[in-house]
C-alpha positions as CSV (number, residue, x, y, z in Angstrom):
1,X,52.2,19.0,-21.8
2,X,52.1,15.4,-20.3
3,X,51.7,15.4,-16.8
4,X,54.9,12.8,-15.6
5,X,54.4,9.9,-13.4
6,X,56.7,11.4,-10.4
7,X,54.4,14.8,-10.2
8,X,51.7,12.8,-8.2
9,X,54.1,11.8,-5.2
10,X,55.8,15.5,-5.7
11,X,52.3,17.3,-5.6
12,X,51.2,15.1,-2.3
13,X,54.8,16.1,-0.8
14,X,53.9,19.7,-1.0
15,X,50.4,19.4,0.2
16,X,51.5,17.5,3.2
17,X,54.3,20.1,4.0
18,X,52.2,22.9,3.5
19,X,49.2,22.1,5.7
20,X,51.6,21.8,8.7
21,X,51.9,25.2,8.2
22,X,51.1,28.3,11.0
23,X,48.9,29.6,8.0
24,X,47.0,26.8,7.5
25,X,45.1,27.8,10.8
26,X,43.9,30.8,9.0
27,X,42.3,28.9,6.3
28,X,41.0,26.2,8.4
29,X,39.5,29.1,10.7
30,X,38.2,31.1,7.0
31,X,36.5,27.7,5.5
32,X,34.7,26.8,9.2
33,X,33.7,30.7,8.8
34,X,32.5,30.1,5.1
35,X,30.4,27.2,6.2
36,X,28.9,28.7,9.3
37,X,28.1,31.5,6.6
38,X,26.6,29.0,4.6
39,X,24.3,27.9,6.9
40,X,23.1,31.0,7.8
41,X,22.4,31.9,4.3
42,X,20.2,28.8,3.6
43,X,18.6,29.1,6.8
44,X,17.3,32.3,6.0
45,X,16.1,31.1,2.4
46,X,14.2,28.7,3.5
47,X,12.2,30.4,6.1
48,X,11.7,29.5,10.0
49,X,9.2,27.7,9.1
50,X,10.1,23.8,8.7
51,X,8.9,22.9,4.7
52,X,8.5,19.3,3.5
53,X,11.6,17.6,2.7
54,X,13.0,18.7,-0.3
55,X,15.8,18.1,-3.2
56,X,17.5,22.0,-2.1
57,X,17.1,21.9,1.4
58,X,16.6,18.3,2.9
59,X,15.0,17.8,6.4
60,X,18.1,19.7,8.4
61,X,19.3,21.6,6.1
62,X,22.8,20.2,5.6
63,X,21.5,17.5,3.9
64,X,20.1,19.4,0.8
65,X,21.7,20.3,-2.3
66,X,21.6,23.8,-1.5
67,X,23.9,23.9,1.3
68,X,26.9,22.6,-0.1
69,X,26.5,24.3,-3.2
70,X,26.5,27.8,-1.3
71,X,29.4,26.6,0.8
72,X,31.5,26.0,-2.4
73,X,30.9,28.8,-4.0
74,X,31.9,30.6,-0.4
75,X,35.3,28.9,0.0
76,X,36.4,28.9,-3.7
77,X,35.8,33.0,-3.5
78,X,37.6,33.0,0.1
79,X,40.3,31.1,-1.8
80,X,41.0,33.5,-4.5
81,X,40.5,36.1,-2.1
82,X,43.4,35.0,0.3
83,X,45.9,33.2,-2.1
84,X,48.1,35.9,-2.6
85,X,48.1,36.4,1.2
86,X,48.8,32.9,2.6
87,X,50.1,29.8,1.5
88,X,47.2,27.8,-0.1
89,X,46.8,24.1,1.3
90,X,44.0,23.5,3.4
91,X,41.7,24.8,0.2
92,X,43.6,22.2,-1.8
93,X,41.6,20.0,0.3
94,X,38.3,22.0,0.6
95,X,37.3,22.5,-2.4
96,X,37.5,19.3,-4.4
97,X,35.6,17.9,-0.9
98,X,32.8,20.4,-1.2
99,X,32.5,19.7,-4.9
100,X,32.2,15.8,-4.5
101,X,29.8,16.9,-1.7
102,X,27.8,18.7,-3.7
103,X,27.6,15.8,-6.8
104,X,26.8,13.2,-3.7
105,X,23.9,15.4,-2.6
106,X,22.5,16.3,-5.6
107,X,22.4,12.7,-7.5
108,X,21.3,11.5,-3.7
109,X,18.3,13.4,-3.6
110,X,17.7,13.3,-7.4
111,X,17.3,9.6,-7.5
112,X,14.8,9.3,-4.4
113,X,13.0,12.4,-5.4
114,X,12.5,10.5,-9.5
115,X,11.8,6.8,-8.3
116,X,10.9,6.6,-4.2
117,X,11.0,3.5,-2.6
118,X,13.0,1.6,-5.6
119,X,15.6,-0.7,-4.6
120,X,18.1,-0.5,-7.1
121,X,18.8,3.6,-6.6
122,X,20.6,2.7,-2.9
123,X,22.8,0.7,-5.2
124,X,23.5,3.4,-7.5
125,X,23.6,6.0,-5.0
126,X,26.5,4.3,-3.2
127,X,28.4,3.6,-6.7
128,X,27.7,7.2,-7.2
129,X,29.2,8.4,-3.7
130,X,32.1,5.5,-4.3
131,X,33.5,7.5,-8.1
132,X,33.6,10.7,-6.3
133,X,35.1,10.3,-3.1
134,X,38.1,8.2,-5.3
135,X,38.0,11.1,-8.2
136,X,38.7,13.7,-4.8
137,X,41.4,11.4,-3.6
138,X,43.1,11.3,-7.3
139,X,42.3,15.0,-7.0
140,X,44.1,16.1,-3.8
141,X,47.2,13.3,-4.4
142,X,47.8,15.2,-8.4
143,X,47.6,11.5,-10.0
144,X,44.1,12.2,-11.8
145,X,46.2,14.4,-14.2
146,X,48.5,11.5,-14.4
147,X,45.2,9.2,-15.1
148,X,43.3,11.5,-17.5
149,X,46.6,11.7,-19.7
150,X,47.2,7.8,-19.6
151,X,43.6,7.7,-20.7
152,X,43.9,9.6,-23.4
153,X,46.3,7.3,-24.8
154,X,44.3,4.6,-25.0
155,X,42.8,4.9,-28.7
156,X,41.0,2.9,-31.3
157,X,39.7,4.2,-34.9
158,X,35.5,4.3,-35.3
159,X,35.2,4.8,-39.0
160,X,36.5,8.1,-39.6
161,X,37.2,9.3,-36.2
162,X,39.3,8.4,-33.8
163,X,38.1,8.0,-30.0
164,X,40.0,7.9,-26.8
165,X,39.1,6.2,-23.1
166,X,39.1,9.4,-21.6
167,X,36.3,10.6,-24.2
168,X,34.2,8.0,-23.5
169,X,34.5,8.4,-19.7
170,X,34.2,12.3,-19.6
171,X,31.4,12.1,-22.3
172,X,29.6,9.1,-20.1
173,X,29.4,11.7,-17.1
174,X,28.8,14.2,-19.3
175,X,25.8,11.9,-20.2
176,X,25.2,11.3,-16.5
177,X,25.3,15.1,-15.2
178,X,22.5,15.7,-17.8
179,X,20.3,12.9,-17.0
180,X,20.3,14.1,-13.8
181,X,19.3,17.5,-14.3
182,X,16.6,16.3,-16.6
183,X,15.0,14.2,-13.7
184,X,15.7,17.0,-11.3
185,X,13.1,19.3,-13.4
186,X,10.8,16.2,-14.4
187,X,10.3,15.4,-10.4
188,X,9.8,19.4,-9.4
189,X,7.6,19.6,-12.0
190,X,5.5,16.7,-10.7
191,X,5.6,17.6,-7.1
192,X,4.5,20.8,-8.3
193,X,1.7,19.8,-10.9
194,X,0.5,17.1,-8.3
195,X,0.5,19.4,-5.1
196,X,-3.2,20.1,-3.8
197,X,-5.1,18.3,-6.6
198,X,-8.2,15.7,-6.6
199,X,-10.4,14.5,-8.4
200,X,-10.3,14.8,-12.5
201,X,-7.4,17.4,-11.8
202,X,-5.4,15.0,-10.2
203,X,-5.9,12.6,-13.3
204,X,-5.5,15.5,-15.5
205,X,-2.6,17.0,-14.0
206,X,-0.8,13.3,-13.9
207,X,-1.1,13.1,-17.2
208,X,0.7,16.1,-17.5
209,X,3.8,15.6,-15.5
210,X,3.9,12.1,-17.3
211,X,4.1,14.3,-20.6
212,X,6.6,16.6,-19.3
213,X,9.1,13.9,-17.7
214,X,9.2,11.5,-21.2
215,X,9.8,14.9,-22.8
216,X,12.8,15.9,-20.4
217,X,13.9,12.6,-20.5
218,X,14.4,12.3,-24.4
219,X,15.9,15.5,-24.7
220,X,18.3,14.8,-22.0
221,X,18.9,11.5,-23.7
222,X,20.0,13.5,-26.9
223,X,22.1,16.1,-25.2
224,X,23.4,12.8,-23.3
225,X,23.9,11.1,-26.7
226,X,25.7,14.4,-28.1
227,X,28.1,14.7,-24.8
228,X,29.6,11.3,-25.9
229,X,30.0,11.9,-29.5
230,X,27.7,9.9,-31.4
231,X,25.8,11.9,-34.2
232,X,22.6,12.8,-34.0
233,X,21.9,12.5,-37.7
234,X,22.9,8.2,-37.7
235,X,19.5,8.4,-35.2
236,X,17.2,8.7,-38.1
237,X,17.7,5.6,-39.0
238,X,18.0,4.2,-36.0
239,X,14.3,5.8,-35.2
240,X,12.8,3.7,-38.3
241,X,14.7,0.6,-37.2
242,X,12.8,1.1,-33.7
243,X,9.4,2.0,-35.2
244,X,9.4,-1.4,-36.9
245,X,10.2,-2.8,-33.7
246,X,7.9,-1.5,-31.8
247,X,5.1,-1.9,-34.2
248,X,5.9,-5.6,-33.9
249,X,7.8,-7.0,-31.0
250,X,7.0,-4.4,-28.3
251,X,3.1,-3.2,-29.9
252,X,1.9,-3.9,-26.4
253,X,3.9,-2.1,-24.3
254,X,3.4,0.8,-26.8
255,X,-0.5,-0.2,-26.5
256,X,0.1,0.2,-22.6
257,X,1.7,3.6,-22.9
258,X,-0.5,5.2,-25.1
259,X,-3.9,3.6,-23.1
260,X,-2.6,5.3,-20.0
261,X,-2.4,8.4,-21.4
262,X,-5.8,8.3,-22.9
263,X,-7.1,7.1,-19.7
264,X,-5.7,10.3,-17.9
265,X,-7.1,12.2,-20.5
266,X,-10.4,11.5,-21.2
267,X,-11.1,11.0,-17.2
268,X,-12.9,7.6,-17.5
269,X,-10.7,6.4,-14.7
270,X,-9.6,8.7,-12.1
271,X,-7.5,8.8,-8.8
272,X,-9.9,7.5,-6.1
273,X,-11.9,6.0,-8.1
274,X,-13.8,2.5,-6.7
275,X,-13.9,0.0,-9.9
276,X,-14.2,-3.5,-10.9
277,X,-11.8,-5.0,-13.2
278,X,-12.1,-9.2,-13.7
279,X,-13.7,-9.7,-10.2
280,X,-11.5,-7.8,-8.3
281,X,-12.6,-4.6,-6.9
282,X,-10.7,-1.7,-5.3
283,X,-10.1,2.0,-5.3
284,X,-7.6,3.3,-7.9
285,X,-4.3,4.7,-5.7
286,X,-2.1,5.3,-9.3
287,X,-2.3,5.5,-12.9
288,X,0.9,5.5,-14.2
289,X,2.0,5.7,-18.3
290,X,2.1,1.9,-18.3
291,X,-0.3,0.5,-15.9
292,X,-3.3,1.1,-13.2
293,X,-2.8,-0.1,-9.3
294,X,-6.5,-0.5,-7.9
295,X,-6.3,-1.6,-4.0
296,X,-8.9,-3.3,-2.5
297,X,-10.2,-2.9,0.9
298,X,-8.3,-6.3,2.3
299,X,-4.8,-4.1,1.4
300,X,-4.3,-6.4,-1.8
301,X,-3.4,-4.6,-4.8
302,X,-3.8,-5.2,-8.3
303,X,-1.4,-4.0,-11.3
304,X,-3.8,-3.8,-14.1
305,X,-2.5,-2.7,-17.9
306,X,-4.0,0.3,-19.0
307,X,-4.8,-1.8,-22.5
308,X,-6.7,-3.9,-20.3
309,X,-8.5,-0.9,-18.7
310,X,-9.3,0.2,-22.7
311,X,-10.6,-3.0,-24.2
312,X,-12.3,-5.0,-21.9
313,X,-15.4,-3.8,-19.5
314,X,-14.6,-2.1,-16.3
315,X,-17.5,-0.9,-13.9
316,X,-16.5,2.2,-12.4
317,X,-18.7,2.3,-9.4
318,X,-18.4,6.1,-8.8
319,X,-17.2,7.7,-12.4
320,X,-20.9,9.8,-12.1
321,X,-21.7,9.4,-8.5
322,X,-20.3,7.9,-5.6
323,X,-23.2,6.0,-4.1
324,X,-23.2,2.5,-3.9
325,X,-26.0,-0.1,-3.1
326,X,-25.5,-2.4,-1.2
327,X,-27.9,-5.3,1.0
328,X,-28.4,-7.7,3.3
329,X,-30.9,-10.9,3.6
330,X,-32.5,-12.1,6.7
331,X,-35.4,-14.5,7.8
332,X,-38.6,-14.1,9.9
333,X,-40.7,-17.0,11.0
334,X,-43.9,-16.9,9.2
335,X,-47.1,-15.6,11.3
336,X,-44.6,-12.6,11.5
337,X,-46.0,-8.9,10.8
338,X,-43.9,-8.3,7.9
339,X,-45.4,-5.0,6.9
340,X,-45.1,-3.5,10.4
341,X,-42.2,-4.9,10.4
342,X,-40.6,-3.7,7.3
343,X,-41.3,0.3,8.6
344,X,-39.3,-0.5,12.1
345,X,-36.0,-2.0,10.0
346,X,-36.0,1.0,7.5
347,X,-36.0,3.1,10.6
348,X,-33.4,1.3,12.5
349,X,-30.9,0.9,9.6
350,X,-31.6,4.9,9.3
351,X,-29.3,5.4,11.9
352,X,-26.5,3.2,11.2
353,X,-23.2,5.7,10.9
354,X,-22.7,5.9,6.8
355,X,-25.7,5.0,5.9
356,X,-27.6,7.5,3.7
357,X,-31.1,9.3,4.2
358,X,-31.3,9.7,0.4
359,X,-31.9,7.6,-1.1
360,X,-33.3,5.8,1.9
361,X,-32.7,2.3,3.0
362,X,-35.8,0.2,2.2
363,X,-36.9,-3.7,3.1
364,X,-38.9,-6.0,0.5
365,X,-40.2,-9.5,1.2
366,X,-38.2,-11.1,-1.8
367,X,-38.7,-15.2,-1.1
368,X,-40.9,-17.3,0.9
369,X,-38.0,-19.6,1.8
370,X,-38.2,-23.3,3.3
371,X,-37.5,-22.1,7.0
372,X,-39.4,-18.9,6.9
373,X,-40.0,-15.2,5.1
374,X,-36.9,-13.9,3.6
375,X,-36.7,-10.2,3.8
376,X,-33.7,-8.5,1.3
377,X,-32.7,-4.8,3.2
378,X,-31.3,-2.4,0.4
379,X,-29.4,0.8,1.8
380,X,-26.9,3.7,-0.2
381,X,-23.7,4.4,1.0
382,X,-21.6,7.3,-0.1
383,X,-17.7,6.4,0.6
384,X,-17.1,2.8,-0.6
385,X,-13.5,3.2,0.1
386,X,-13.7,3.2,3.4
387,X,-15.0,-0.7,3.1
388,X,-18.9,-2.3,3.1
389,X,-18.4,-5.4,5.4
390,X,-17.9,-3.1,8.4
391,X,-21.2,-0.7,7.1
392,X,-23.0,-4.4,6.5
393,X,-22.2,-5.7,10.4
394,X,-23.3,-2.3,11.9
395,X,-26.9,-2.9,9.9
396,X,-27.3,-6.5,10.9
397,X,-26.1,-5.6,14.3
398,X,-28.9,-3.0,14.5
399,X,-31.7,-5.7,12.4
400,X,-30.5,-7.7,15.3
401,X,-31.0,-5.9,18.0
402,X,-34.4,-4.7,17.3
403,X,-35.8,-8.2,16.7
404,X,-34.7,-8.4,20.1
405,X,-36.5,-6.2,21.5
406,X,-39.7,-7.1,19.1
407,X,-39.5,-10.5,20.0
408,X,-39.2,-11.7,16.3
409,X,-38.3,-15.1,16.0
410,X,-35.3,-15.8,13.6
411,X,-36.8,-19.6,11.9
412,X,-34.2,-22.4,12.4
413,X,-34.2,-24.9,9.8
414,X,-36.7,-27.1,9.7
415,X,-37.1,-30.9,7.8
416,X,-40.0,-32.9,8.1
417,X,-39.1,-36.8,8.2
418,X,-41.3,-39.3,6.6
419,X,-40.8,-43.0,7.8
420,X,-42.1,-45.9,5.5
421,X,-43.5,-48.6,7.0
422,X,-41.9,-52.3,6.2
423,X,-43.5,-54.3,3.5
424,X,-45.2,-57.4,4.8
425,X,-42.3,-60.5,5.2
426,X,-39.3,-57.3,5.2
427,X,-37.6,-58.1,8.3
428,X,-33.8,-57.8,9.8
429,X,-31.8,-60.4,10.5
430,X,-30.2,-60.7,14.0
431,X,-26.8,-61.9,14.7
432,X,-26.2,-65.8,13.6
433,X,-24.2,-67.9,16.2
């Protein structure tokens, strides 16, 4: 039966006589009781140890899905439990609060567990929070029964079926609620998958959660796409029409997704790694499904596509060991001892911080330059990532300070000038009056 516009103002009448009710104490006093309860309960769950910030708990508690779920399910069974006994009014209230609570938190936490830092998720969050706290106002007043019914007499025929407003919008959060719960698992999955791993597991394990979300997502997109009442079976055809289209107008993005995923599986590229790609060299921080972000030591980062990382040459600089070469040129003056020489630099740069003992450093006369002898200095280092100008300074500082102490002359440059006389009858004329 049709709910009739004048129920709304009737229902809120009620409510509003009812709370200012003796009794209404005694609920007030049961749902503060409930939520202390609450509390307690979750409190207990998660330990008194304080855990990382999570989608059930938060970082104090209250602000996790779990608390308002447990309080809910408290004062609904306190209000079953006393509605025989007292008046109910102040549960009127409660519960559709709790509830909105509960689908604020939960698409809150969702959305900055599945994509951190993204700038369009505060937008949704809000539109979220905005729907629910208006669906709980509807709620309390009585005039979302009045809205729902309206709704449902707005229809239009689709073929052979005929589809109301209402269906669309319960279907769309239908659609919504699932999506939800498929990023929910998707992100615990990662967080789990991810947690404590380096290396090739890291890459491997990546790949993995990648897998698994694109998975939850298209079956929650199908559960979605059922909640609304479109028919599974019209997507075959739709799935041929989007083959095509991806074979021709989107074959690189495809060529992106399924590069990353051979890149996490074969383990040419891993987390951590320090590579070159086109000139620009950094350590990989994230190989996502689509593309590669390589930082380099200046803090600049790069967003490579994985098809990039597939067909063109890329030197991984520690995919079988970690060392890297590295050198720096100085001049002597000739007359210099370059062989004694030579044995005090490999000892000095020996003792530069980073710097390996094996393979040793080692110095080579490599050019007899203009100015003087040019010496090359080779020496290993074992963590790239943590930058080569600032190993490079600490070995000149140390090549200069020992020819300091040597007395080994560091050649400025030197040109020798060769004047030509005049010719006979050359001359320069002075200033005419």
């Amino acid at each position: 039966m049709a709910s009739s516009p004048a129920a709304a103002p009737k229902d809120l009448q009620d409510l509003l006589v009812a709370i200012v009710q003796p009794s209404s104490l005694i609920e007030a006093g049961v749902i503060v009781a409930c939520l202390g309860l609450a509390w307690i309960l979750v409190r207990l769950v998660r330990g008194p140890r304080i855990p990382e910030a999570s989608i059930w708990f938060g970082r104090r508690i209250v602000d996790g899905v779990l608390f308002p779920v447990v309080a809910l399910a408290l004062v609904y069974g306190a209000r079953l439990a006393v509605q025989g006994l007292v008046p109910i009014a102040v549960f009127r209230v409660a519960v559709p609060v709790l509830l909105s609570l509960v689908i604020i938190r939960m698409s809150v936490r969702v959305l900055s567990a599945a994509f951190p830092g993204s700038a369009l998720m505060r937008a949704a969050e809000r539109t979220i929070s905005w729907l629910a706290w208006i669906a709980v106002v509807l709620w309390i007043t009585g005039a979302l029964p009045v809205l729902l019914d309206e709704l449902e007499g707005i229809q239009w025929k689709l073929g052979g079926s005929t589809l109301s407003l209402r269906q669309i919008l319960e279907g769309t959060l239908s659609a919504g609620f699932v999506m939800m719960v498929a990023l929910w698992i998707s992100a615990a999955l990662e967080a789990r998958l991810l947690k404590g791993a380096v290396g090739e597991r890291l890459s491997l394990r990546k790949a993995a959660s990648n897998a698994v979300r694109a998975l939850l997502l298209f079956v929650g997109l199908l559960v979605a796409l059922s909640s609304v009442g479109i028919d599974l079976t019209a997507l075959s055809v739709l799935g041929g029409a989007l083959g095509v289209g991806i074979g021709f107008g989107l074959q690189k993005l495809a060529a992106n997704y399924v590069s990353g995923f051979v890149i996490l599986a074969e383990r040419s590229l891993r987390i951590g790694d320090f590579v070159r790609v086109d000139n620009f060299e950094g350590h990989v921080t994230d190989i996502t499904t689509r593309y590669t972000v390589i930082r380099a030591p200046n803090g600049r980062e790069s967003i490579v596509p994985n098809e990039t990382l597939i067909t063109t040459r890329v030197e991984n600089l520690s995919l079988a060991d970690r060392n890297m070469l590295l050198s720096t040129v100085v001049q002597v003056a000739y007359g210099t001892d370059v062989q004694t020489l030579r044995e005090h630099i490999v000892e000095r740069v020996r003792t530069v911080p980073r710097v390996l003992a094996d393979p040793g450093p080692a110095a080579h006369l490599t050019a007899f330059a203009s100015d003087g002898l040019e010496l090359t200095v080779f020496f290993w280092i074992a963590d790239p990532e943590n930058g080569q100008a600032n190993v490079r300074s600490g070995v000149n500082l140390a090549i200069l300070a020992l020819f300091e102490e040597r007395g080994v002359e560091i050649p400025y440059p030197q040109r020798v000038v060769h004047l030509r006389a005049p010719a006979h009858g050359d001359g320069v004329a002075g200033p005419t009056g």
